[in-house]
MARNU-264557 format. One record per residue (C-alpha): residue number from 1; x, y, z; residue in one letter. Coordinates in nm, 4 decimals, always signed. Layout:
REM residues N
k px py pz r
NUM X Y Z A
...
END
This chain:
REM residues 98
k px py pz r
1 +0.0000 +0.0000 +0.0000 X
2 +0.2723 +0.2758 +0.0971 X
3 +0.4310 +0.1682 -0.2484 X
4 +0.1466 +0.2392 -0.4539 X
5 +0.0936 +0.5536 -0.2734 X
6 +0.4377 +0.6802 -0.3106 X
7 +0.4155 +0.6093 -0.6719 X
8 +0.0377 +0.7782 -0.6845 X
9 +0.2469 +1.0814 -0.4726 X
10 +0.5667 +1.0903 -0.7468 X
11 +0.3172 +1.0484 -1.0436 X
12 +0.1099 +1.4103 -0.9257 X
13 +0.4212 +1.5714 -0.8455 X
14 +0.5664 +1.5203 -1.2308 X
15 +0.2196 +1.6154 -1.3491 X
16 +0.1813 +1.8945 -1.1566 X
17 +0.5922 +1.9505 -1.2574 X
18 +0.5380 +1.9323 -1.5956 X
19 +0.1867 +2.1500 -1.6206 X
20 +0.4170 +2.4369 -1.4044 X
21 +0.6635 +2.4252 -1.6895 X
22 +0.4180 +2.4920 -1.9601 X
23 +0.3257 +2.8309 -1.7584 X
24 +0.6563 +2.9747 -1.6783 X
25 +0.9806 +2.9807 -1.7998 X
26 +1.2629 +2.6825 -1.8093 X
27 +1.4876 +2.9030 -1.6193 X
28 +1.2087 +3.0031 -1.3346 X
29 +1.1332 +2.6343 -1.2625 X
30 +1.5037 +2.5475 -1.2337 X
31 +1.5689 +2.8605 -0.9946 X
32 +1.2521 +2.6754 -0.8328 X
33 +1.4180 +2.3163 -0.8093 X
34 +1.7381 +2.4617 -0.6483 X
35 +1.5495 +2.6700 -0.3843 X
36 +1.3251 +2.3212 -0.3325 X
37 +1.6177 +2.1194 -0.2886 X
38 +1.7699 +2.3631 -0.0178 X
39 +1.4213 +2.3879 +0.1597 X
40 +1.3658 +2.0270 +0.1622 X
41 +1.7318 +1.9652 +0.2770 X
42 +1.6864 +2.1995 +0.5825 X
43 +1.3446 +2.1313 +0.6861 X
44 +1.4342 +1.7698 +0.7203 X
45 +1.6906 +1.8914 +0.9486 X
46 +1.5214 +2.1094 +1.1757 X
47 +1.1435 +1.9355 +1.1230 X
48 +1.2365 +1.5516 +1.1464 X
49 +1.5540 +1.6485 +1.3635 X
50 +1.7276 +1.3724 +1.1215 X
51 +2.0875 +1.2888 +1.3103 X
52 +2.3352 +1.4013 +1.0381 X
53 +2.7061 +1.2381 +1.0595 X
54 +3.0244 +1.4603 +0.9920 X
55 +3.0401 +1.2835 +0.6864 X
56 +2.6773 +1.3671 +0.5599 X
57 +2.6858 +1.7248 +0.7138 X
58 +2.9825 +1.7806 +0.4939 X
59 +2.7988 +1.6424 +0.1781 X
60 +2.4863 +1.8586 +0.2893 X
61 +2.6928 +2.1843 +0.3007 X
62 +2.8816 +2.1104 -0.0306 X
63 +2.4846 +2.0323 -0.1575 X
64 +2.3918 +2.4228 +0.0071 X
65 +2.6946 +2.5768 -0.1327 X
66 +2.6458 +2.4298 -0.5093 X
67 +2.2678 +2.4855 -0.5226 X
68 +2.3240 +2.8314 -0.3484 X
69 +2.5629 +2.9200 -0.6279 X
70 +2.3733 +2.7932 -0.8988 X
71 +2.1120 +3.0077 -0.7953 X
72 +2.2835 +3.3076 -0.7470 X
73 +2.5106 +3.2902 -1.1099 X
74 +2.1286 +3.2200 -1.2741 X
75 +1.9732 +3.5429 -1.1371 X
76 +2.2894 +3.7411 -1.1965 X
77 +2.3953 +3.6303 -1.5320 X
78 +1.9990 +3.7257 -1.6574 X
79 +2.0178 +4.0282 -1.5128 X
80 +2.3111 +4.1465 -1.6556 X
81 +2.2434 +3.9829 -1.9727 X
82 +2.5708 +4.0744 -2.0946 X
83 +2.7699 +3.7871 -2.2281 X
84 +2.5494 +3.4318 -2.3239 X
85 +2.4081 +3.2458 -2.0076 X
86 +2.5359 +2.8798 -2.0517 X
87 +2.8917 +2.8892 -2.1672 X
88 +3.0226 +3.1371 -1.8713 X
89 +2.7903 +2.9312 -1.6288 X
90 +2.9243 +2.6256 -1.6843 X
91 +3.2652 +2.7783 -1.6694 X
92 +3.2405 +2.8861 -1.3667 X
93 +3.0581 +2.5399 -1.2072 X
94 +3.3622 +2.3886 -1.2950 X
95 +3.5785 +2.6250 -1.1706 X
96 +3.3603 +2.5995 -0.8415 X
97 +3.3676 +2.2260 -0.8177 X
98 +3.7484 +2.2059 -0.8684 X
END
């Protein structure tokens, strides 16, 4: 039963996913996955109190720092709309990452 209801659960949440993306932008609903991600990441931590490890706290913060970024280069990048988006962006994730 809680398999068929997890599947019923991830089934509405692509629908709804996908019916979201035909209103707004690709860029706006990937801004709204990496805000999602942090949310869910830290709500599990304060909400559910889930015991993190040091090992899993450093994977979490490398997670917040990544998505953060992502985020940030996104929002600046189209506002400046000064040199094209993806090239530089990708750049600079691997430049990040490294």
């Amino acid at each position: 039963m809680r398999a068929f209801l997890s599947g019923l659960c991830f089934h509405a949440y692509q629908q709804v996913s996908y019916m979201i993306l035909a209103e707004i932008s690709p860029v706006t609903h990937s801004i709204d996955n990496c805000v999602k991600h942090v949310v869910v990441i830290v709500a599990s931590v304060i909400f559910f109190r889930t015991p993190i490890s040091p090992i899993n706290s450093l994977k979490c913060r490398q997670r917040l720092k990544t998505q953060t970024y992502i985020l940030m280069s996104v929002i600046f990048h189209l506002s400046v709309k000064s040199r094209p988006l993806l090239p530089d962006f990708l750049h600079k994730i691997n430049h990040f990452m490294s």
